[in-house]
C-alpha positions in Angstrom: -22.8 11.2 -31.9 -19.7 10.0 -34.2 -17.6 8.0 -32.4 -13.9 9.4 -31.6 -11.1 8.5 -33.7 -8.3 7.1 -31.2 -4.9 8.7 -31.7 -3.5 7.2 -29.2 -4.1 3.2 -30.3 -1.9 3.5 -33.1 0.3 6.4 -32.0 1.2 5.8 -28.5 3.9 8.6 -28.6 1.7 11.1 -30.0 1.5 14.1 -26.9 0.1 16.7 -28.8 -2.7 16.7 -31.7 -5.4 19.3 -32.9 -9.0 18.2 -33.0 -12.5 20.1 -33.6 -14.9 20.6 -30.6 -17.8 18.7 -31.4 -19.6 19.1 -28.1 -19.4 20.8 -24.4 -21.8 20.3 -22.1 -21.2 21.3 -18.2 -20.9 18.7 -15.6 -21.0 18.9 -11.9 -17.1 19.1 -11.6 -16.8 20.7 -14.9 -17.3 20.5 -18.7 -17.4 17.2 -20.6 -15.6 18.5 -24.3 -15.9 16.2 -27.0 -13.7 15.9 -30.1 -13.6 14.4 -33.5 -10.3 13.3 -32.6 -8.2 12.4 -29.4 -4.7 11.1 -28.2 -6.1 11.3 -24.8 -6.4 7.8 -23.5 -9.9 7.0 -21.5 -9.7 5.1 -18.5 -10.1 1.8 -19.1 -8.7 -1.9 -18.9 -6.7 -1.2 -15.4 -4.9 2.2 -17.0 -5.6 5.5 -15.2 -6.8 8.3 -18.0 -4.4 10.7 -19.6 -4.2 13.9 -18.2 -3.1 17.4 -19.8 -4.8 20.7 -22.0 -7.1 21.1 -24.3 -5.7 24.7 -25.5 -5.9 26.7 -21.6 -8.3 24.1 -20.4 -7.1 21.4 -17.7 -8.1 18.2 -19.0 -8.8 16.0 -15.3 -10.7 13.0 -16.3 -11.2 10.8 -19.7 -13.8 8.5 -19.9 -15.8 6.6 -23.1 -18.9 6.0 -23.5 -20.5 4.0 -26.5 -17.6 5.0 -28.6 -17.4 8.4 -27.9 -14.4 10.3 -25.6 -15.4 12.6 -22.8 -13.2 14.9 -22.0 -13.5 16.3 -18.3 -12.3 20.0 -18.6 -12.1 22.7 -15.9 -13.3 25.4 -18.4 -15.5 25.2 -21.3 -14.8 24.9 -25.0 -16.6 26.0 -28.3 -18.1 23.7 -30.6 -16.7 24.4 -34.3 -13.5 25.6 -32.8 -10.0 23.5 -33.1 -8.4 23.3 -30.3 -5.1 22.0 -29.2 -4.4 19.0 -27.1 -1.4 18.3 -25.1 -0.9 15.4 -23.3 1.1 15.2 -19.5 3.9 13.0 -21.5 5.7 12.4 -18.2 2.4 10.6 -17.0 1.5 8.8 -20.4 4.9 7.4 -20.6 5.0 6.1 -16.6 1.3 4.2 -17.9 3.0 3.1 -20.6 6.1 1.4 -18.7 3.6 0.0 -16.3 1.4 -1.6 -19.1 4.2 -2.7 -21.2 6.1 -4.4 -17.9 2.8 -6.0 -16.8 2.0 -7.6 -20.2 5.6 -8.9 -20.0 5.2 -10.6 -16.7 1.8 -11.9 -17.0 2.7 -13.1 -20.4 5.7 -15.0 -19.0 3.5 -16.3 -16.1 0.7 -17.5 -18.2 3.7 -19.4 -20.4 5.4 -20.9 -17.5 2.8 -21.5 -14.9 -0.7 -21.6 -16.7 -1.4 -18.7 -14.5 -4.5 -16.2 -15.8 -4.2 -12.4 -15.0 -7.6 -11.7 -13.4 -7.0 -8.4 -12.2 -5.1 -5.2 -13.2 -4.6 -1.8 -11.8 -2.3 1.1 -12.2 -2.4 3.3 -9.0 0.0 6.3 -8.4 1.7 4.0 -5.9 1.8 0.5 -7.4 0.9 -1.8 -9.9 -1.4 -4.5 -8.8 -1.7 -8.1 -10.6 -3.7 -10.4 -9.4 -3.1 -14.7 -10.7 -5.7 -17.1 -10.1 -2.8 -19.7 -8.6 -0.7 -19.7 -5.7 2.7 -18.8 -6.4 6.2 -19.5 -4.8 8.7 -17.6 -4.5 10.7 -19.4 -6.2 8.4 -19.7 -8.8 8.0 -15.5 -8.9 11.9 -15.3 -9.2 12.0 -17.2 -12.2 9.3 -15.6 -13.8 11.1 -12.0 -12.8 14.2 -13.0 -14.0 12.7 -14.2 -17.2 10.7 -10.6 -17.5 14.0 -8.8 -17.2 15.5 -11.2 -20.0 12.7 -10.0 -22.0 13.2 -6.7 -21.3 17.2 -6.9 -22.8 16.0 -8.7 -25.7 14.4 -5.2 -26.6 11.4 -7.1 -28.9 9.2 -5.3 -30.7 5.5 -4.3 -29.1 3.4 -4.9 -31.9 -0.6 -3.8 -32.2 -2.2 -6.0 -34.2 -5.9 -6.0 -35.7 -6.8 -9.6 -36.7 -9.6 -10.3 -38.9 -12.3 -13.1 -37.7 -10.2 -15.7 -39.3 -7.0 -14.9 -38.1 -8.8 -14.1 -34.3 -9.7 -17.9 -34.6 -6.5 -19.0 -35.4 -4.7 -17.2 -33.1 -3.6 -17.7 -28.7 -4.4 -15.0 -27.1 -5.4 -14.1 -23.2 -8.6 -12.3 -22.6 -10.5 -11.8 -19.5 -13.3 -11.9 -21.4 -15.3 -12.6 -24.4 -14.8 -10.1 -26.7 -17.2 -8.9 -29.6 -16.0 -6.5 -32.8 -12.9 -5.8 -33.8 -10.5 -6.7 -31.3 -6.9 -5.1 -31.1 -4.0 -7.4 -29.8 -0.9 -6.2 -27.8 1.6 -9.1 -28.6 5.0 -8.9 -27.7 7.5 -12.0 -29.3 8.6 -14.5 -26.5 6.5 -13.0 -24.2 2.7 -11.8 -24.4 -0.5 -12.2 -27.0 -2.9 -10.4 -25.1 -6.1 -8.0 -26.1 -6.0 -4.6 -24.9 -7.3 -1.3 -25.2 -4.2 0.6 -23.3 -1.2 2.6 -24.2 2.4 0.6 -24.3 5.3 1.4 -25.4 7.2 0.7 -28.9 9.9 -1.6 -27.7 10.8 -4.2 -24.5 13.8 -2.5 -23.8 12.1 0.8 -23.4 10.4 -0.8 -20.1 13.9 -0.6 -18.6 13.9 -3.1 -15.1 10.5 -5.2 -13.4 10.4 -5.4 -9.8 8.2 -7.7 -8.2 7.9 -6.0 -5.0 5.2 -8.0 -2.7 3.6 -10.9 -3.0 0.1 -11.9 -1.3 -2.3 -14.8 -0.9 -5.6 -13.5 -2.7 -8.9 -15.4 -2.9 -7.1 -18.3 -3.7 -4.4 -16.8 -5.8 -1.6 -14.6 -5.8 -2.2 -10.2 -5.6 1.0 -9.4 -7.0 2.6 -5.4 -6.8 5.3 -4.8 -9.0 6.8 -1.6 -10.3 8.3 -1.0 -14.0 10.7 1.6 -15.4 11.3 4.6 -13.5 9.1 3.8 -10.9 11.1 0.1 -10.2 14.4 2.6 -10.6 12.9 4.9 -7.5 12.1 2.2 -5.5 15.5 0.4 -5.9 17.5 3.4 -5.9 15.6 4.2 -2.4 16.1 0.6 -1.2 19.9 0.7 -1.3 20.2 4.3 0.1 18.4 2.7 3.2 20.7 -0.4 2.9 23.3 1.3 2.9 22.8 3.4 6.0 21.6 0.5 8.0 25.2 -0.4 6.6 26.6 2.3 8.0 25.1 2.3 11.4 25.7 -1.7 11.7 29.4 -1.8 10.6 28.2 -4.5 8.6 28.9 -4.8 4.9 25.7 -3.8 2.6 25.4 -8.0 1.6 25.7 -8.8 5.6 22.9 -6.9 7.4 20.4 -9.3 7.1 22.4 -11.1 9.5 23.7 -7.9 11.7 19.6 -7.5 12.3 19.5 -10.7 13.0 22.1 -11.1 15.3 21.3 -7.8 16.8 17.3 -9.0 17.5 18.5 -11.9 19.4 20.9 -10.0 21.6 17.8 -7.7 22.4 15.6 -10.6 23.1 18.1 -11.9 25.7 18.7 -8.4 27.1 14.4 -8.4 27.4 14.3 -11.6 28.9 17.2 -10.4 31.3 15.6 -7.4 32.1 12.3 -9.0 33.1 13.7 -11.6 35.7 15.3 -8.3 37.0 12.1 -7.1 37.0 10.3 -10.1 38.6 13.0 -10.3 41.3 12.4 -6.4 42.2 8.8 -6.5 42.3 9.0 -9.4 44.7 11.1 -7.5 46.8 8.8 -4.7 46.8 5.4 -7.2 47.3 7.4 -8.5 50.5 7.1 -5.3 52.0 3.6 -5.0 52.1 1.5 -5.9 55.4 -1.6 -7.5 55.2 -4.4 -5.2 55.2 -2.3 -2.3 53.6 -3.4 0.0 50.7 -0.5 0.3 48.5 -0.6 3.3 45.8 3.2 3.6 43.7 4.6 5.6 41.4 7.6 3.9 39.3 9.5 5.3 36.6 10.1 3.6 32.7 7.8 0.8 33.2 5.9 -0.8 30.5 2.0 -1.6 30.1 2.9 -5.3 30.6 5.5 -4.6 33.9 3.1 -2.2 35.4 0.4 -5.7 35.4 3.1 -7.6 36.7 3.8 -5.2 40.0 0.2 -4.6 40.6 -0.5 -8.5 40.7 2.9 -9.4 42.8 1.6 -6.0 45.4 -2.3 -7.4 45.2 -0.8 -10.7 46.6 0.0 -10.0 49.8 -3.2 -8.0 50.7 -6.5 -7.4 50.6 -6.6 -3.3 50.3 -6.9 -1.8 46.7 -2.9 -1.6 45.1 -2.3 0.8 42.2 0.9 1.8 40.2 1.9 4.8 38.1 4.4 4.9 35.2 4.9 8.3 33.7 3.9 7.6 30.2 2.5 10.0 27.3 1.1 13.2 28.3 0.3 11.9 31.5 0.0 8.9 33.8 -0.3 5.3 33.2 -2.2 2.8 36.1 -2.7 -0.8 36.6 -5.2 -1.8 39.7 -6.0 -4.9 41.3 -7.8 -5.1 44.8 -7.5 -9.0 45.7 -11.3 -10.4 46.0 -13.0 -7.5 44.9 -14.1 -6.1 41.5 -12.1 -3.5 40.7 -13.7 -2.1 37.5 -15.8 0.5 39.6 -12.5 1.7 41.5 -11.0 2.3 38.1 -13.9 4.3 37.0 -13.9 6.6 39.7 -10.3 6.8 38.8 -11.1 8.0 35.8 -13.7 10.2 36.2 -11.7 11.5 39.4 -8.4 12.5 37.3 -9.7 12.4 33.7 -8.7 9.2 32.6 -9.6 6.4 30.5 -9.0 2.5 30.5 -10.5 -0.9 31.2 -10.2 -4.6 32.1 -11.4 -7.6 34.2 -12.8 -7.4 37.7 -9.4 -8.8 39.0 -6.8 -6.0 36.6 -7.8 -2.9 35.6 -5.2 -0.4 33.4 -5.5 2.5 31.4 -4.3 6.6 32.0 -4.9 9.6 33.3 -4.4 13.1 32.5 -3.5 14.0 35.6 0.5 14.6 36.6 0.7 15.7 39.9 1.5 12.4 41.9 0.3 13.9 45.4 -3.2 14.4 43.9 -3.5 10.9 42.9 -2.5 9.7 46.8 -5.3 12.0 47.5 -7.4 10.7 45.6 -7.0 6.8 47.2 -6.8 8.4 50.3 -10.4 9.3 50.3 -11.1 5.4 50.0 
């Protein structure tokens, strides 16, 4: 079959074309349509394919294959007829802002860093780069900064089809070797890069970069940024949450990293309060226990960790099984000791007794049960 002419390398803008069916064979999640010609852009390189209609026909998938474009469709198509193509334009252009911002920033890294771009994705929730170096974060500002003054400087983003000659005279980054013609993104200041995707006509169109993470990544850096009107979401959403942490702080938007802080460390004193309070009741409570007595408790609001702490403290002061309950969930949470005894087969009973579930070590065993009703849990121990 003739390979497809590509609309959309030279005319990046181009949403809607007409083209002549030259195949359509069905698939098992549709038809795969064939045209002489194409703006829709395959998968490929990191970019998602272009989606859209091929006259009432949904267009889901693009894909190449030795040259040609397959068109995954949810209806079938006539050979010999011409059909028109539109192109989701709000999708294209996102791609494009991505690809365009990406080139930028890896261009600008490569420059200042040496870093090479050995990974690239476009996802419908981030962009993903991944450098073959480690990378600081003060290294990362620069480079964002530096993206951004690209961006202002509104360059042109030029395609370029070098012959053999002018290939071997030119600096260019490639993940790999390439073979044929090869078509160049390059952007002046920036980027010199091959690449088969969709960008847009000018830096400034790419609007803001936003490096938002930043990862250690099989001995690099995984990088996830957002360009354009994505970056605009995710700041736009960023200070609308600053600003209500603001709000509920009565702290001014450029002060509540340190109202957070300040607020953490007066919660980590009011824990650490709070559990000496703890420590001094449930000694009180262990010095009520005889020696020899079975103790079973229920006590309100207590956490996983303080319900451990009361069972130990109780288990102290005698040999009987001890167990206490802390309304928690949908039912009841335990913790039980029995001092010099395993008391993994008590809990198990426990659980099978009350429908409950949980685990530990012969000396602790917590977990939950189902079951509500305190007075048929004291029944339940009383039959020990």
């Amino acid at each position: 079959m003739e390979p497809t002419k590509r609309i959309y390398e030279n005319e990046s803008f181009c949403f809607e074309f007409t083209g002549h069916v030259l195949d359509c064979q069905p698939d098992k999640k549709g038809w795969l349509v064939v045209l002489d010609r194409t703006a829709f852009f395959p998968e490929g390189g990191g970019q998602p394919a272009d989606t859209g209609l091929l006259g009432q026909a949904h267009v889901l998938d693009v894909h190449i294959r030795e040259n040609v474009i397959y068109h995954l469709t949810d209806a079938p198509l006539t050979p010999g007829q011409e059909v028109k193509g539109q192109v989701d334009s709000t999708r294209r252009i996102d791609h494009m802002e991505q690809h365009t911002g990406e080139h930028i920033l890896s261009g600008i890294l490569h420059s200042l860093y040496g870093v090479e771009n050995v990974g690239f994705g476009i996802s419908a929730d981030n962009v993903r780069l991944d450098a073959n170096l480690e990378l600081s974060a003060e290294q990362l500002a620069a480079a964002e900064e530096a993206a951004n003054a690209a961006i202002r400087a509104d360059s042109p983003v030029q395609v370029l089809y070098p012959t053999d000659q002018e290939l071997a005279a030119m600096t260019y980054r490639s993940k790999k070797e390439l073979e044929g013609q090869v078509r160049i993104v390059a952007i002046p200041g920036s980027d010199v890069c091959a690449c088969c995707g969709t960008h847009l006509a000018r830096t400034g169109q790419v609007g803001i970069i936003k490096i938002l993470s930043a990862e250690k990544y099989k001995g690099g850096t995984r990088l996830s940024l957002a360009c354009g009107g994505r970056a605009w979401k995710v700041l736009t959403h960023d200070h609308d949450q600053v600003s209500q942490i603001s709000a509920l702080l009565s702290a001014k938007p450029d002060q509540v990293a340190q109202a957070v802080q300040r607020q953490g460390e007066e919660l980590a004193a009011q824990k650490q309060r709070c559990a000496l309070a703890e420590t001094h009741w449930f000694e009180s409570l262990a010095g009520q226990v005889k020696p020899g007595e079975k103790q079973v408790m229920l006590a309100e609001n207590l956490s996983p960790d303080s319900l451990r702490r009361l069972c130990l403290a109780l288990s102290e002061k005698t040999d009987a099984p001890c167990a206490v309950f802390s309304p928690g969930g949908s039912g009841l949470a335990y913790a039980l000791a029995w001092a010099g005894q395993d008391v993994r087969p008590l809990g198990k009973a426990l659980n099978e007794a009350l429908s409950g579930r949980g685990g530990g070590k012969p000396v602790l065993v917590q977990g939950s049960i189902a079951e509500t009703d305190f007075e048929k849990v004291r029944a339940f121990f009383e039959t020990l």
